[in-house]
C-alpha positions as CSV (number, residue, x, y, z in Angstrom):
1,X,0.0,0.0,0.0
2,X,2.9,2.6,0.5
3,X,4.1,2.2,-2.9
4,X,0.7,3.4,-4.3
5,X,0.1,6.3,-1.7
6,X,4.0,7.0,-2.8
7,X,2.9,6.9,-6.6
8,X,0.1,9.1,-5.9
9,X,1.8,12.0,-3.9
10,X,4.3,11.7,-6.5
11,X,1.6,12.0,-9.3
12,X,0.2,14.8,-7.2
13,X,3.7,16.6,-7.0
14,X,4.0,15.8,-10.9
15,X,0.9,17.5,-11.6
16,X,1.5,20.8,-9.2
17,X,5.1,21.2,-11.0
18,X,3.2,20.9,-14.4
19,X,0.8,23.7,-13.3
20,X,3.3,26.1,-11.6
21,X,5.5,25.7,-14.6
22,X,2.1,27.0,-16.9
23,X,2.0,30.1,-14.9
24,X,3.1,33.5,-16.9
25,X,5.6,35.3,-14.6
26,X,6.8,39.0,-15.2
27,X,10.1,40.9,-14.2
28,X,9.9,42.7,-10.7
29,X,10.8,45.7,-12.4
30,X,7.4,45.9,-14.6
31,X,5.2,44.9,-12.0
32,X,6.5,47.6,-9.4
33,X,5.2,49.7,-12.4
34,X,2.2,48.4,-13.0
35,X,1.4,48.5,-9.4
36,X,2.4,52.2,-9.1
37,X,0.3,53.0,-12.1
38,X,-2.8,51.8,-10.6
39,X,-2.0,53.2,-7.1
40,X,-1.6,56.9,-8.9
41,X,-4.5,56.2,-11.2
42,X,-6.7,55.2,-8.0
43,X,-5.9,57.8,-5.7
44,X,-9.0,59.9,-5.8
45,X,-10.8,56.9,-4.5
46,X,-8.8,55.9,-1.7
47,X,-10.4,56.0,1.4
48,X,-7.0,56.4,3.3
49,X,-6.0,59.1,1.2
50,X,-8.9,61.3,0.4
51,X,-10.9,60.4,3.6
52,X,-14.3,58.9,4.1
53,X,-17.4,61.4,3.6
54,X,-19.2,62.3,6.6
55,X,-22.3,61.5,5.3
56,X,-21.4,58.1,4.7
57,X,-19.3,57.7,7.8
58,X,-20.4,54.4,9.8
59,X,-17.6,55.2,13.0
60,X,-18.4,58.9,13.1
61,X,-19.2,60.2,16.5
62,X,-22.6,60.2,17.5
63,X,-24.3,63.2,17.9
64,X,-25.8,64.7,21.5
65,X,-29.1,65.5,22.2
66,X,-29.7,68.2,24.7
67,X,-33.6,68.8,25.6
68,X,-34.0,72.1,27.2
C-alpha cells in the first residue's frame, strides 16, 4: 500500500510542478510599475487618502441630544 500512496503523492507533486511551470511570470521591475500606475491612477478613491465622507461615515461620533 505505501508504494501506491508513494505513486500518488508523486503524481500529485507531478501535476502541481506541471501547473506552476504554466504560470506566466513577469520581471519585478514591470510589476512595481504596474502596481504604481494603478495606485496613482486610483488615488481619488482611496479612502485612506482622500478620507471617508461624513455622510457616509459608519464610526463617526454620534451626535448629543440636549432637551431644554
Amino acid at each position: 500500500m505505501s508504494t501506491n500512496s508513494n505513486l500518488t503523492t508523486m503524481r500529485r507533486t507531478v501535476e502541481q510542478l506541471k501547473l506552476e511551470a504554466s504560470v506566466e511570470r513577469i520581471k519585478v521591475s514591470q510589476a512595481a510599475t504596474e502596481l504604481q500606475q494603478y495606485c496613482l491612477q486610483n488615488a481619488t478613491k482611496d479612502a485612506l487618502l482622500v478620507g471617508v465622507p461624513t455622510g457616509s461615515n459608519p464610526f463617526r461620533e454620534p451626535r448629543s441630544c440636549s432637551i431644554f
